[in-house]
N, C-alpha and C positions, 0 to 999 in steps of 0.2 A: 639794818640790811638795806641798802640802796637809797639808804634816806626817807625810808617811806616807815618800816619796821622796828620797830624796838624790840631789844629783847631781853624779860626782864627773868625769866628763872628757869634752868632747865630741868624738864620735865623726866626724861629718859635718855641714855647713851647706848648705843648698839654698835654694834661695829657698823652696818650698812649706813646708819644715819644717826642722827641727835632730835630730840623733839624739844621743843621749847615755848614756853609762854614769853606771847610778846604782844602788842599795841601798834593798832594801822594806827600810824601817826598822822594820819589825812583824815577819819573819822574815826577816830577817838573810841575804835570796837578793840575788843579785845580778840587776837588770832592766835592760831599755832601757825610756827615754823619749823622747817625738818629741815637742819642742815649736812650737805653729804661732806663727808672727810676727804681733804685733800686728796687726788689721785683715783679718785670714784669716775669710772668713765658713764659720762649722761651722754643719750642719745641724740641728735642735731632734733631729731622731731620733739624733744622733751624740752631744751633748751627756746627753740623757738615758740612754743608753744605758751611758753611759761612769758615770755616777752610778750608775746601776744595778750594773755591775760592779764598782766600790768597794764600794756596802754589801754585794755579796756575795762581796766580796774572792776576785773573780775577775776581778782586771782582767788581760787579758791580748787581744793581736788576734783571736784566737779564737773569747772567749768573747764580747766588744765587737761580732765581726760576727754572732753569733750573734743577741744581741740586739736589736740593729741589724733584723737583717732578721725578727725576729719582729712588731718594733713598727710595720714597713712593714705587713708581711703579716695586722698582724691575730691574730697566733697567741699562746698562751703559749710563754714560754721552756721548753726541756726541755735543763737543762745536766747533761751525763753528767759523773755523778761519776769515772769511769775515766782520763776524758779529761782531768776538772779534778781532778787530786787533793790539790791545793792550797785548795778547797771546804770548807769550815767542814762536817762534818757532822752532822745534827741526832739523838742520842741521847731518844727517847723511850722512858719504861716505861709500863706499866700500873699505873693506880691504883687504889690497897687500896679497897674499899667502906669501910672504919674511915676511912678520911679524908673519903670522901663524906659518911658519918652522921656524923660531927664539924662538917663543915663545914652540915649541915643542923640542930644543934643537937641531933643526939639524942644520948643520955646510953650507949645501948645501942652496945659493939661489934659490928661482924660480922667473922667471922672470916674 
């Protein structure tokens, strides 16, 4: 599925959806997928949502209704890292003034 999914056995068939065992192929867990049957109309807030949780590689029912019900209500996301620890975390430092005055062209370090 997208290149990120594998999928290796199906689980359940329903008419609304399919369950399946499959493999995030980016860390190597094992996940379910539900796939909806051609002609299934999904909603733009489910669809988008679900894009949303890929680029932040938190796709998971959770995180997806989370989202889901932010982009109804209007709100930002606020996804806890505790809950998703599977969440890319973002490592920021502080920068040296010496790279500031470099990048402003001056010749002078600051220390």
């Amino acid at each position: 599925l997208g290149g990120r999914y594998r999928l290796q056995a199906l689980l359940a068939d329903g008419d609304r959806a399919s369950t399946w065992q499959a493999v995030d192929e980016r860390s190597g867990r094992p996940v379910l997928a539900w796939a909806l049957p051609p002609g299934v109309p999904v909603p733009v807030e489910v669809t988008a949502a679900v894009s949303q949780a890929l680029a932040l590689g938190a796709i998971g029912f959770d995180a997806v209704k989370h989202l889901v019900l932010c982009r109804i209500e209007r709100r930002p996301p606020r996804l806890d890292l505790d809950v998703y620890p599977y969440l890319p975390r973002a490592t920021v430092e502080t920068t040296r003034v010496a790279a500031y005055m470099g990048l402003l062209g001056c010749q002078e370090t600051a220390a």
